[in-house]
C-alpha positions in Angstrom: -20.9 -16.1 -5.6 -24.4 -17.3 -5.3 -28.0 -16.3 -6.7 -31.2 -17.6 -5.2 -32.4 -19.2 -8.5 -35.7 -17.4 -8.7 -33.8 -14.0 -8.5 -32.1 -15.2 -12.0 -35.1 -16.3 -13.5 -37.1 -13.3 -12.3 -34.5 -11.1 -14.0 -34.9 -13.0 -17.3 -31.1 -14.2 -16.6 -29.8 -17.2 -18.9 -27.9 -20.1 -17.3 -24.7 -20.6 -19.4 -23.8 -23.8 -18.0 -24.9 -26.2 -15.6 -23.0 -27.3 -12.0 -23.1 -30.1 -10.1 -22.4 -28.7 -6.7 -22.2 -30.2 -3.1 -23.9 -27.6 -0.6 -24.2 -28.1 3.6 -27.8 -28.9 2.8 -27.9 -31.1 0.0 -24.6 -33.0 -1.6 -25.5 -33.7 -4.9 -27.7 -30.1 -6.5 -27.7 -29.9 -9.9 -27.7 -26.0 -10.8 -27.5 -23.0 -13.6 -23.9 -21.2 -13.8 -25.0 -17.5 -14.7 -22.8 -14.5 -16.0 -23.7 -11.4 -13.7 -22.1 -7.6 -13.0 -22.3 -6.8 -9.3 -22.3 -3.5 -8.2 -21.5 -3.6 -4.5 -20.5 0.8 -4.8 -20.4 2.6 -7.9 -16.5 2.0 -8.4 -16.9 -1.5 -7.3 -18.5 -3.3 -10.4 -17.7 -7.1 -11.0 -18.4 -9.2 -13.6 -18.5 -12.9 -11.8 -20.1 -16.3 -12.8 -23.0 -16.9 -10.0 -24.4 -19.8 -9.0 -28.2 -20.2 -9.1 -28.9 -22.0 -6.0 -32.8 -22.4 -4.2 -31.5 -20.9 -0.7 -34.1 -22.2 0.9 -34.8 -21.6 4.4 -32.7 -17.9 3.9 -33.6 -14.5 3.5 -31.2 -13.9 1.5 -30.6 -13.5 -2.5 -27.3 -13.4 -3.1 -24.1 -14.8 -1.1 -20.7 -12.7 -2.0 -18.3 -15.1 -3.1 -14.2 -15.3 -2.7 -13.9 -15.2 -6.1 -15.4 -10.9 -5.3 -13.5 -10.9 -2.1 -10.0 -11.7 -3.6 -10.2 -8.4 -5.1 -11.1 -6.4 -2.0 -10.3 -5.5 1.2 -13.0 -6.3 3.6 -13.1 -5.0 7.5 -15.5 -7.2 9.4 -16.1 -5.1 13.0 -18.1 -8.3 14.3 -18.6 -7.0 18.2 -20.6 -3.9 16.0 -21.8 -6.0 13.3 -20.3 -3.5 11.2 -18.1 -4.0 7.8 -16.1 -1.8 5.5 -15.5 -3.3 1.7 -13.5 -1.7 -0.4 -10.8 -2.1 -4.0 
């Protein structure tokens, strides 16, 4: 599970640990580990370890991880760019 970094720092978030991680973009990134609650649907509340990565280029701010999806079921429709997550 991901964070765009700013997200965490806008939200007052404290990094627990730091990460050296290889991305597709850059293979040596130096980032903040942060402890966060997700709450994708009011029964489905996780409490992960994000990565605070800059996600440039992206209009995105935040990437669901596998360590989420291993405790889901997740339905990708991709002709009706559709999907159906669920515990």
């Amino acid at each position: 599970t991901v964070l765009r970094e700013t997200v965490a720092h806008s939200l007052g978030l404290a990094a627990v640990r730091t990460s050296l991680v290889h991305t597709a973009s850059c293979p040596n990134l130096l980032c903040g580990e942060y402890d966060v609650r997700l709450m994708l649907k009011a029964e489905m509340i996780f409490s992960v370890r994000a990565l605070g990565l800059p996600l440039e280029g992206q209009s995105i701010d935040c990437l669901i991880g596998r360590d989420v999806l291993a405790a889901c079921v997740l339905i990708y429709l991709g002709h009706q760019n559709q999907f159906t997550i669920s515990v």
